[in-house]
Structure formats: structure tokens, C-alpha cells
C-alpha positions in Angstrom: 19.1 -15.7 10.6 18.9 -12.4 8.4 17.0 -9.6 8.2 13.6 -11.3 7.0 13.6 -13.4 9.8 10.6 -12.0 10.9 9.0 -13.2 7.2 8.8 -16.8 8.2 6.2 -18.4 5.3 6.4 -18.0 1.9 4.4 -18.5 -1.0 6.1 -19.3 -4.5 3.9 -19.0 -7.4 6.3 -21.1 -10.3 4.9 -23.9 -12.7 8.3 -25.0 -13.0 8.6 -27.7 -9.9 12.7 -27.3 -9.9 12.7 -23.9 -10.0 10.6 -23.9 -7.1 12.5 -25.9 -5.2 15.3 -23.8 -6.1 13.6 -20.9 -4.8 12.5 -22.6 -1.8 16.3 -23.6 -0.4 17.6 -20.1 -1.5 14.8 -18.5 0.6 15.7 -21.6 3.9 18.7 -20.5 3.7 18.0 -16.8 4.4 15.7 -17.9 7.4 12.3 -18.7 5.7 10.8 -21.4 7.3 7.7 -22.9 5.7 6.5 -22.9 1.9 3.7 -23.2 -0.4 3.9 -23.9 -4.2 1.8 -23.1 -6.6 1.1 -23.2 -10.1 -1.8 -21.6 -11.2 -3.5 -18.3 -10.3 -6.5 -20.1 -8.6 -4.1 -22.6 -6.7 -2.3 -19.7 -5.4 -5.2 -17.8 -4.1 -6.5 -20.9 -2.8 -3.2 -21.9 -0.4 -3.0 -17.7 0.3 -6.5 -17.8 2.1 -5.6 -21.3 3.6 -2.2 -19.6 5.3 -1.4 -16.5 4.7 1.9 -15.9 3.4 4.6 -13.4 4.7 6.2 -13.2 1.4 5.3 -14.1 -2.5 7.4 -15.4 -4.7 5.6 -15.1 -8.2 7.4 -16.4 -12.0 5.5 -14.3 -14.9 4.3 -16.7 -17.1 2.5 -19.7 -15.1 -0.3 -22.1 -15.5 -3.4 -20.6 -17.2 -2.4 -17.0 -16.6 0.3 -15.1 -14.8 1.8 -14.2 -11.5 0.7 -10.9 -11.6 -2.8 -11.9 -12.0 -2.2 -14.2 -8.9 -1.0 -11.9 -6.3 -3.5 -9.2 -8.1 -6.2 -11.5 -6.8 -4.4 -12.3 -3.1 -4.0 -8.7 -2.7 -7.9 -8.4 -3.3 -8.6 -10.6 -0.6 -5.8 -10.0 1.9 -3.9 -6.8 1.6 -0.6 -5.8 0.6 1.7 -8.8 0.8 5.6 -8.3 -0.3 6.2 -9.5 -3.7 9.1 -10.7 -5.2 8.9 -11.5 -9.2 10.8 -14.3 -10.1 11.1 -14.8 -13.8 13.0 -15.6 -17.3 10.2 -12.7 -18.4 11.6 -9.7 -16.9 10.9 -7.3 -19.9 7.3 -8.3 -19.4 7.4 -6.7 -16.0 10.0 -3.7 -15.9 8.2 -0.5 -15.3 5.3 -2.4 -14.2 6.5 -3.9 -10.5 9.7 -4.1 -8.2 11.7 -6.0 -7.4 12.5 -8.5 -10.3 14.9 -11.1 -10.3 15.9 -12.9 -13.5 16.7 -16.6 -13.6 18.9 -17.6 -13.5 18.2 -17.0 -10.1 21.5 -15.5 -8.1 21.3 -16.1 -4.0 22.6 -12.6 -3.6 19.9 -10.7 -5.6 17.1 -12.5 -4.7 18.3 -11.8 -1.0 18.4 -8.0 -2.1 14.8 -8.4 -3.9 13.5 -10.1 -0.6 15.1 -7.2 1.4 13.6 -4.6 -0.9 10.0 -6.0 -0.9 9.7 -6.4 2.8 10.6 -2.7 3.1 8.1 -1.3 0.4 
């Protein structure tokens, strides 16, 4: 186990079904134990109130929107949850949120970016 093992559930907001399994095994691997995936703003919202996530995992561009507008409307409902943006759109989001991690995705920063988020 690492240092987020106290951040067992995660949420990852990706349209892209491999990259979010991607995503998925790189966070197991750090000690994550249980996922959502979602592709759309409304779907992530939806499994957010359902179980509450310890961690968000959120790609830019997604299915009728963006991430941003995803964990904008979690954190409406729920509070501050740590985010981590995952995305091929990282100019879209520099200056605008931490921590980003461009794909392709690298174990080693996205552990970093997970580490960074949880202590924000």
C-alpha cells in the first residue's frame, strides 16, 4: 500500500473505455480499491451521489461536455473532492487546475498527481 491508501474509491470520468481501464489498474496498483467510470457529466454526477468518491479522475474532453463541468457539478453537491485531470488536452487546463497528467499516462506521475491532490 502507498500513501493514498486511505483514498480507497475512485471515480474516473474518461469516454475512452481503455483509457479508463488503464487508469483504473495504474490507480489498484497504488492501493485504490473500488472504481466508477463514467462518461458523461450527468453519468458522473449521478454515480458521485450514488457513492461518493475519495478521488476523481476526470479526461477534458468527454461525452457532451467536459470534466471540468463534471466535477464542477460534484463539487456543488458534495464538497471538495481531490481531482486529478487526466487528458491528451492539457493546454486546455494549464493555469486553470492542478494537477494534470498528460497521456500518455506515466505510473510515476500520475502517482505524483494523486499525491498532490490528496494534499491540496
Amino acid at each position: 500500500m502507498t500513501e493514498h491508501a486511505k483514498a480507497r474509491h475512485v471515480l474516473i470520468i474518461e469516454d475512452e473505455i481503455l483509457v479508463a481501464f488503464e487508469v483504473e489498474a495504474l490507480l489498484a496498483e497504488m492501493g485504490f480499491t473500488s472504481f466508477d467510470i463514467a462518461d458523461s457529466a450527468a453519468d458522473a454526477l449521478q454515480l458521485a451521489i450514488a457513492n461518493p468518491p475519495d478521488l476523481i479522475t476526470a479526461d477534458y474532453r468527454i461525452v457532451g461536455g467536459t470534466g471540468l463541468e463534471a466535477v464542477e457539478a460534484i463539487e456543488s453537491r458534495l464538497g471538495r473532492i481531490p481531482v486529478v485531470y487526466v487528458t491528451g488536452n492539457a493546454d486546455q487546463l494549464r493555469g486553470r487546475v492542478q494537477p494534470i497528467v498528460d497521456k500518455p499516462i506515466s505510473a510515476r506521475i500520475l502517482a505524483e498527481a494523486c499525491a498532490r491532490a490528496a494534499s491540496a
